[in-house]
PyMOL Python script that loads the backbone (N, CA, C, O; Angstrom):
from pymol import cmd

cmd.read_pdbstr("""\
ATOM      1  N   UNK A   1      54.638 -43.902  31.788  1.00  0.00           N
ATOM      2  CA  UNK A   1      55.502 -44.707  32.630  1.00  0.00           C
ATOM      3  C   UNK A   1      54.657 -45.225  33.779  1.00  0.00           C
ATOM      4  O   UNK A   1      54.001 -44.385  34.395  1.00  0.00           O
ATOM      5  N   UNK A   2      54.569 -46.740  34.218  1.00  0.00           N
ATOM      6  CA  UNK A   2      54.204 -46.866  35.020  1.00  0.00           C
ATOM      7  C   UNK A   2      54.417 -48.154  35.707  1.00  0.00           C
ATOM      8  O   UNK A   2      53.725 -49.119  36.034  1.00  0.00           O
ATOM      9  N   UNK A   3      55.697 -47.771  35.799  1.00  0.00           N
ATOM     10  CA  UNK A   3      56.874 -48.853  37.296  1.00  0.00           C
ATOM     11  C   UNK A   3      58.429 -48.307  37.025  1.00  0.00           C
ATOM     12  O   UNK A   3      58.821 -47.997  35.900  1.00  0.00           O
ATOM     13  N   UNK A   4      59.165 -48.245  38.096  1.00  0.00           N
ATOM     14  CA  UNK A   4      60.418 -48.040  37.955  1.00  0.00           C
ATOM     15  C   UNK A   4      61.445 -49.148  37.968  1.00  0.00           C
ATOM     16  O   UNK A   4      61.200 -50.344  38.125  1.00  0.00           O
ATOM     17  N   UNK A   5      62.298 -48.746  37.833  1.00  0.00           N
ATOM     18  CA  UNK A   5      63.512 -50.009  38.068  1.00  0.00           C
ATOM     19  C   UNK A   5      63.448 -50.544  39.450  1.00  0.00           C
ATOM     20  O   UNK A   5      63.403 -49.889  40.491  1.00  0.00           O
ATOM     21  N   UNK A   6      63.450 -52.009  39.284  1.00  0.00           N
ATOM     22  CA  UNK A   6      63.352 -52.375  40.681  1.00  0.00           C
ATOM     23  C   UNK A   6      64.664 -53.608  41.106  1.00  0.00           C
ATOM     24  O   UNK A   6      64.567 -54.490  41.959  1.00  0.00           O
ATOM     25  N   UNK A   7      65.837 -53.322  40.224  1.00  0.00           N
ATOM     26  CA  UNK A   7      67.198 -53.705  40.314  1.00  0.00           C
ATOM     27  C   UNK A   7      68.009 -52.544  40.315  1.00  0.00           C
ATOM     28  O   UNK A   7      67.632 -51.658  39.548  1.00  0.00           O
ATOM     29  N   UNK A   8      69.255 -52.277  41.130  1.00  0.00           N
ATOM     30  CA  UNK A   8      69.804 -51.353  41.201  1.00  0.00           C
ATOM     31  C   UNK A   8      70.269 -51.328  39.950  1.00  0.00           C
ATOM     32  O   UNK A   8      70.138 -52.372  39.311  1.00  0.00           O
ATOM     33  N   UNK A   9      70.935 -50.137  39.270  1.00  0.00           N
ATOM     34  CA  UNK A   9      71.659 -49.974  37.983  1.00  0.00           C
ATOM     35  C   UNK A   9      73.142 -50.393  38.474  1.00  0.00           C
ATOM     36  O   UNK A   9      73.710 -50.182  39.545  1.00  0.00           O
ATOM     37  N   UNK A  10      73.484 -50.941  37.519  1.00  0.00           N
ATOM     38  CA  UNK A  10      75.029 -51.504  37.740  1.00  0.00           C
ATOM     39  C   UNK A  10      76.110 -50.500  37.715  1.00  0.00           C
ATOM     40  O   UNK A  10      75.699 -49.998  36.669  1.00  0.00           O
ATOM     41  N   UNK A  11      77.156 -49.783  37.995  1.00  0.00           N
ATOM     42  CA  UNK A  11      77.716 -48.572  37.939  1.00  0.00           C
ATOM     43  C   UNK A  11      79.130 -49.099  37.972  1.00  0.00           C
ATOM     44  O   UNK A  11      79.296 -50.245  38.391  1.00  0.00           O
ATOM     45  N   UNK A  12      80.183 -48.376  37.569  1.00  0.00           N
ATOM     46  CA  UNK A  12      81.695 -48.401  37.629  1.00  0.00           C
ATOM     47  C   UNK A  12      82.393 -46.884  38.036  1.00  0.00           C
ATOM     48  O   UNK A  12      82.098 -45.851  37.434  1.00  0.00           O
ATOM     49  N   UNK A  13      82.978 -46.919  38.712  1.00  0.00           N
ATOM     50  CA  UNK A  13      83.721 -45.993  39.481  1.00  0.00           C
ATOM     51  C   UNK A  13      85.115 -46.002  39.469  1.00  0.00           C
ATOM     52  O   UNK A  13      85.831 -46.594  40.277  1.00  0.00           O
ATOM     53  N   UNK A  14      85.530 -45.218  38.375  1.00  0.00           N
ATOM     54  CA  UNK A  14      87.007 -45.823  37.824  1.00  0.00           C
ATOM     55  C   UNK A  14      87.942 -44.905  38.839  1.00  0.00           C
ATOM     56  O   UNK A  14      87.276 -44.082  39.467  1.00  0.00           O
ATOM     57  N   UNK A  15      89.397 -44.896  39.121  1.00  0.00           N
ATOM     58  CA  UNK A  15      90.320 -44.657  39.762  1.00  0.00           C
ATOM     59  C   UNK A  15      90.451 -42.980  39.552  1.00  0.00           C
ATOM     60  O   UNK A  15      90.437 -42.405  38.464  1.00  0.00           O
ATOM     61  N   UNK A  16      90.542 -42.547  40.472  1.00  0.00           N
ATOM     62  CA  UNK A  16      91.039 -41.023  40.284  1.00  0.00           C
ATOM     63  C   UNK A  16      92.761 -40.692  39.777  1.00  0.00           C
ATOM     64  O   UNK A  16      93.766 -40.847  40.470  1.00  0.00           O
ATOM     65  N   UNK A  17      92.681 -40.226  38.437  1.00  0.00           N
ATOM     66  CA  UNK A  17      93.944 -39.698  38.460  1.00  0.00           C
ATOM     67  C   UNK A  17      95.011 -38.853  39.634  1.00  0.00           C
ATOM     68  O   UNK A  17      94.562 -37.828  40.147  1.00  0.00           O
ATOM     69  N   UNK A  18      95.943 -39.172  39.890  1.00  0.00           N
ATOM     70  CA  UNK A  18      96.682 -38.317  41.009  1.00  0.00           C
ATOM     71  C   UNK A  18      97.245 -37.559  40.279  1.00  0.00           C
ATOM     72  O   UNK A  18      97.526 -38.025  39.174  1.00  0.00           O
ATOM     73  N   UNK A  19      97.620 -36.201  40.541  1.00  0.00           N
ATOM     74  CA  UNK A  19      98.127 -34.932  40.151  1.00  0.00           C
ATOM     75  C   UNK A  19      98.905 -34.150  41.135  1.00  0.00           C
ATOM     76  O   UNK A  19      98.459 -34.241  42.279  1.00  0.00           O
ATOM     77  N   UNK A  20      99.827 -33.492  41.009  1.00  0.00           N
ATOM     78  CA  UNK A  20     100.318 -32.500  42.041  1.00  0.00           C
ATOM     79  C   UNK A  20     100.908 -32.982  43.211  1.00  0.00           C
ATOM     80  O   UNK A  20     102.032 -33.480  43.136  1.00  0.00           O
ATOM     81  N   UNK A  21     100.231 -32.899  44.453  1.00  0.00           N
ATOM     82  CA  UNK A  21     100.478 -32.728  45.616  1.00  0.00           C
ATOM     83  C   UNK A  21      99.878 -33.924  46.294  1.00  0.00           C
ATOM     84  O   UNK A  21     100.361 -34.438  47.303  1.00  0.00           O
ATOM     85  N   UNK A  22      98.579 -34.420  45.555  1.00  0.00           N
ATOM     86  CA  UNK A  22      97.550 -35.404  45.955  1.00  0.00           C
ATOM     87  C   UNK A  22      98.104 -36.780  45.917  1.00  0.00           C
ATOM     88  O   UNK A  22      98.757 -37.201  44.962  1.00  0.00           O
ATOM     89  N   UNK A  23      97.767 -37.622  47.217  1.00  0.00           N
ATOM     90  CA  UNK A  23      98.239 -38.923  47.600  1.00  0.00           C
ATOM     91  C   UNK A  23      97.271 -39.879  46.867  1.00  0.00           C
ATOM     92  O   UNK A  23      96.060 -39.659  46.843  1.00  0.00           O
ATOM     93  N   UNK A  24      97.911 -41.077  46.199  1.00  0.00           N
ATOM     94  CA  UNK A  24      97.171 -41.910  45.780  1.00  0.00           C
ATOM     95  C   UNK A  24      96.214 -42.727  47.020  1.00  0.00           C
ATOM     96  O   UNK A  24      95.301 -43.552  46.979  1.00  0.00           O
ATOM     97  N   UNK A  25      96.797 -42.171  47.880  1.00  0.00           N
ATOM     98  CA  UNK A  25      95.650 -43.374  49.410  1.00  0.00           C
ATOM     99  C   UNK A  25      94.611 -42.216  49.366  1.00  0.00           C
ATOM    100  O   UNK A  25      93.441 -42.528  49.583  1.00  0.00           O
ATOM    101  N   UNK A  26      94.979 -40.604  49.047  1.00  0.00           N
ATOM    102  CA  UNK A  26      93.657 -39.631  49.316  1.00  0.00           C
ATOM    103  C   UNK A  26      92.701 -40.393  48.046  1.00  0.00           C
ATOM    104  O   UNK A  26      91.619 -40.897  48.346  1.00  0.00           O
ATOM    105  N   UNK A  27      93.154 -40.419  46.777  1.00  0.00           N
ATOM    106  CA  UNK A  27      92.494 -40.665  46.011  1.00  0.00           C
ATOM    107  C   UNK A  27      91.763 -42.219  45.927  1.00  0.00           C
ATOM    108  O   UNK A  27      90.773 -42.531  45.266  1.00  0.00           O
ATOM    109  N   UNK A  28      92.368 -42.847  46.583  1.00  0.00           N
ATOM    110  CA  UNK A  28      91.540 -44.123  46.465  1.00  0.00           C
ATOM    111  C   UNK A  28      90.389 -43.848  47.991  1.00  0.00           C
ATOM    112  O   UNK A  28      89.314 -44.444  48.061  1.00  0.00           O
ATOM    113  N   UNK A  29      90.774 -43.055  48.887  1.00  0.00           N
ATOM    114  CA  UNK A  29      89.150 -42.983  49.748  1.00  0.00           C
ATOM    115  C   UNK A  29      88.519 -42.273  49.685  1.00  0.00           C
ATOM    116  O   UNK A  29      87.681 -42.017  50.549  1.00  0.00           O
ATOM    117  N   UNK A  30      88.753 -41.375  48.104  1.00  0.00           N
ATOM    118  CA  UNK A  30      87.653 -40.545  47.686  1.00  0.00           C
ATOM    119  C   UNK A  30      87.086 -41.378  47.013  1.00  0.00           C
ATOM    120  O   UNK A  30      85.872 -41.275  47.189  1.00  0.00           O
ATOM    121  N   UNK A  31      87.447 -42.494  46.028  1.00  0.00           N
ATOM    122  CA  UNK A  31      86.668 -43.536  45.502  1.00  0.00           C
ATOM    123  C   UNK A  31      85.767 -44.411  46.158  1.00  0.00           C
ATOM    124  O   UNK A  31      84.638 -44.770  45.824  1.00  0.00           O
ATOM    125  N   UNK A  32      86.537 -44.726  47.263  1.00  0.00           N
ATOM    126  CA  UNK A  32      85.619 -45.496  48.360  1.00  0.00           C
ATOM    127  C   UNK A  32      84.135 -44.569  48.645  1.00  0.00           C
ATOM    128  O   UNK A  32      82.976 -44.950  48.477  1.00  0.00           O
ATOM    129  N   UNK A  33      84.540 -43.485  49.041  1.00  0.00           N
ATOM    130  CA  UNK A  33      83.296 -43.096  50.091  1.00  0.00           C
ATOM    131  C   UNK A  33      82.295 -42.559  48.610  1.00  0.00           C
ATOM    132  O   UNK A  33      81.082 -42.453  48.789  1.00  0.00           O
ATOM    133  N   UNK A  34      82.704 -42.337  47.616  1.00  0.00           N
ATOM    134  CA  UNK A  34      81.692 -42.419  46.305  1.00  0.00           C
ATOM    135  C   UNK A  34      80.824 -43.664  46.050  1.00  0.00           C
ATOM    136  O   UNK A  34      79.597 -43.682  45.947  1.00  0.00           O
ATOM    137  N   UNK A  35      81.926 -45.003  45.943  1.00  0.00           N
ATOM    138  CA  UNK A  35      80.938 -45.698  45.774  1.00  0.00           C
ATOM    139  C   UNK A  35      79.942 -46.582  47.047  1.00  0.00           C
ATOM    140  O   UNK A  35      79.320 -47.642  46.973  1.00  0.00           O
ATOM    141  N   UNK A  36      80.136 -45.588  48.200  1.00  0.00           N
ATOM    142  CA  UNK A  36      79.545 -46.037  49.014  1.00  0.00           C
ATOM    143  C   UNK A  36      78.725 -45.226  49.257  1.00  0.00           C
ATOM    144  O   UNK A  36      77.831 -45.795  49.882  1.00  0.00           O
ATOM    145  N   UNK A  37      78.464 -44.012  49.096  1.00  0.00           N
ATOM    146  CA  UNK A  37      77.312 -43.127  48.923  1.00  0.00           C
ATOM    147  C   UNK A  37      76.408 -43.649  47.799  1.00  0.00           C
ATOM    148  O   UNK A  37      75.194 -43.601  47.999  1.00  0.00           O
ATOM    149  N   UNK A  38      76.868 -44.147  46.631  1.00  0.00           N
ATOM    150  CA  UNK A  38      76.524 -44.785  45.880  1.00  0.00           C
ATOM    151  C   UNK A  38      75.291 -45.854  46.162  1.00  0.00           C
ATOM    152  O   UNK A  38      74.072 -45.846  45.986  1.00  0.00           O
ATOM    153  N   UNK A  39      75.997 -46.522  46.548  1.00  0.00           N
ATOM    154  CA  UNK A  39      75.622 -47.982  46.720  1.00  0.00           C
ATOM    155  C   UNK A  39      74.706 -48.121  48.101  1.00  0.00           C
ATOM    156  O   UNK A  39      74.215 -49.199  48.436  1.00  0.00           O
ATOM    157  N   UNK A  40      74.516 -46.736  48.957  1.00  0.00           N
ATOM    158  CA  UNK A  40      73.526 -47.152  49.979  1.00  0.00           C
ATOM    159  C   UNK A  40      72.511 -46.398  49.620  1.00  0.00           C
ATOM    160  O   UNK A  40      71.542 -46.431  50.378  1.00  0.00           O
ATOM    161  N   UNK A  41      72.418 -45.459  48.319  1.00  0.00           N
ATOM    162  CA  UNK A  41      71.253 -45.106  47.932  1.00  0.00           C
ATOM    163  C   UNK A  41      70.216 -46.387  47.192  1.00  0.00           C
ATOM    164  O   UNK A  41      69.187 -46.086  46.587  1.00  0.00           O
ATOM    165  N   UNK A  42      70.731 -47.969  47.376  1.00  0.00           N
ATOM    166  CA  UNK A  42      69.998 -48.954  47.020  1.00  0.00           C
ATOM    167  C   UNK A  42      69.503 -48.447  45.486  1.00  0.00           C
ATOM    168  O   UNK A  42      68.290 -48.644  45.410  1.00  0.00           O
ATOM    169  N   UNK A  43      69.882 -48.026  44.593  1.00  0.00           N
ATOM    170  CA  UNK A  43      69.776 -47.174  43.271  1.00  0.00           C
ATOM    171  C   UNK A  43      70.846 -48.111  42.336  1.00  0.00           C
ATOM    172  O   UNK A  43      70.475 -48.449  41.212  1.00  0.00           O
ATOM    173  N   UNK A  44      72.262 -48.541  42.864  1.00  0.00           N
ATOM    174  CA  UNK A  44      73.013 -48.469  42.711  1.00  0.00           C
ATOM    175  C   UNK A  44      73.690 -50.085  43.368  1.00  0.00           C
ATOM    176  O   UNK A  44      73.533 -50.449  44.533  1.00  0.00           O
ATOM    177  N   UNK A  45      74.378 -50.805  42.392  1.00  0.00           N
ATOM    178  CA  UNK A  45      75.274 -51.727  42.513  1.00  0.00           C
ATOM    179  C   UNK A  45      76.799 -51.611  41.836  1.00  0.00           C
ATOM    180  O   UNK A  45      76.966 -51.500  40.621  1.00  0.00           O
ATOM    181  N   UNK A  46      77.685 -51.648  42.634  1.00  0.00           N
ATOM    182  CA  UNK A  46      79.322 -50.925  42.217  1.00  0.00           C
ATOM    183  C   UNK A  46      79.764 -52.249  41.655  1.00  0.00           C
ATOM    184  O   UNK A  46      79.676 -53.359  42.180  1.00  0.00           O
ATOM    185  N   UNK A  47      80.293 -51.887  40.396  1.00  0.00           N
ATOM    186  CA  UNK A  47      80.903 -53.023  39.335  1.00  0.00           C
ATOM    187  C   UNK A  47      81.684 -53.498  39.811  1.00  0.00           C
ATOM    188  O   UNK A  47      82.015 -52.762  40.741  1.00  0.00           O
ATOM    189  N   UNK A  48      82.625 -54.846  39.782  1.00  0.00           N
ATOM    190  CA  UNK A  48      83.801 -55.377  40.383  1.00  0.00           C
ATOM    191  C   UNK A  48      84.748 -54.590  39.924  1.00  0.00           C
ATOM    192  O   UNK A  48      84.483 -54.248  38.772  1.00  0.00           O
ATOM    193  N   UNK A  49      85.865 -54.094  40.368  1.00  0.00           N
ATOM    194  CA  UNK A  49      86.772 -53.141  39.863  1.00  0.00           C
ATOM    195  C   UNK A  49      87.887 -54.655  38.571  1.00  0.00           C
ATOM    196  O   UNK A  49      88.775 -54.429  37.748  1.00  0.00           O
ATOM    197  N   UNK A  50      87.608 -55.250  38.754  1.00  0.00           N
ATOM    198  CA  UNK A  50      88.460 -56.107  37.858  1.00  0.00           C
ATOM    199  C   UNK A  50      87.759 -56.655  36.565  1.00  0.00           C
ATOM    200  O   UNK A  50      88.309 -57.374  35.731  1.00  0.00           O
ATOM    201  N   UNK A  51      85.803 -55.982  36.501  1.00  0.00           N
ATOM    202  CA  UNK A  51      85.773 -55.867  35.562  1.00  0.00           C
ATOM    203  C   UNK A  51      85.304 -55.060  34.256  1.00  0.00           C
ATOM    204  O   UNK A  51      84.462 -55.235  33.375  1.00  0.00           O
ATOM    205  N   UNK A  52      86.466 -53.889  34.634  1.00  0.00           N
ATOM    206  CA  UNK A  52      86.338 -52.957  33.735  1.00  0.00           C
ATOM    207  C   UNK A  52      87.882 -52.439  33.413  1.00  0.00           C
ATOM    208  O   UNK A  52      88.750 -53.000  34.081  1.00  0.00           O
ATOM    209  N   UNK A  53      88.327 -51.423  32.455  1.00  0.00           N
ATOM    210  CA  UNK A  53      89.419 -50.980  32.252  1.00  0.00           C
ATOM    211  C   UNK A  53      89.865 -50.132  33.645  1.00  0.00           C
ATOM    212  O   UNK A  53      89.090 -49.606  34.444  1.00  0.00           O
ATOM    213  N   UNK A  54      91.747 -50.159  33.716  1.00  0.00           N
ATOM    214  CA  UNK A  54      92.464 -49.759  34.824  1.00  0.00           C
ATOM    215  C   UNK A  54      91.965 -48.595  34.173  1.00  0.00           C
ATOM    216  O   UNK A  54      90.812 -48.512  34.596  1.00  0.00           O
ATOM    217  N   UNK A  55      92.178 -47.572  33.327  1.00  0.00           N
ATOM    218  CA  UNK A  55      92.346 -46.172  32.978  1.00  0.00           C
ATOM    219  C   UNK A  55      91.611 -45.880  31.963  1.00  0.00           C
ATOM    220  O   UNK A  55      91.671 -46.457  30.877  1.00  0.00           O
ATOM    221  N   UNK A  56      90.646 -44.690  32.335  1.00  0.00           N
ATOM    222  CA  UNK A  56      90.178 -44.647  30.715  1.00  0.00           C
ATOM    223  C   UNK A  56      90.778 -43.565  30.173  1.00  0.00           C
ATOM    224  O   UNK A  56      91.474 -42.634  30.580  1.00  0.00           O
ATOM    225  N   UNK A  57      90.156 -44.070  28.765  1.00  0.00           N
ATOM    226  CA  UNK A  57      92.042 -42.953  27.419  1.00  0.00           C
ATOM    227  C   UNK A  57      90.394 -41.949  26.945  1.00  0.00           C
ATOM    228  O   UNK A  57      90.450 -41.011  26.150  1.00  0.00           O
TER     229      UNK A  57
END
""", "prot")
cmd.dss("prot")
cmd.show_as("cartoon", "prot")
cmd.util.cbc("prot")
cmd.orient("prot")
């Protein structure tokens, strides 16, 4: 090997299921601050959320 990727990898960060007790606003700013840990490791470019599936089966 000798060079690395020098475009971030493209990534998708699909929706957290809600369960129980858990608020869908908790679960969408656990998504947030993922793909923003994400995405300032410059490693990393976060997919448009409109283009990938709402849920995966």
């Amino acid at each position: 090997i000798v060079a690395g990727a020098t475009e971030p990898i493209s990534i998708a960060v699909q929706k957290f299921e809600v369960a129980g007790n858990a608020s869908p606003k908790d679960a969408a700013m656990i998504r947030a601050v993922v793909e923003n840990d994400l995405k300032t490791t410059g490693l990393f470019r976060i997919a448009n959320h409109d283009a990938f599936p709402e849920y995966v089966t």
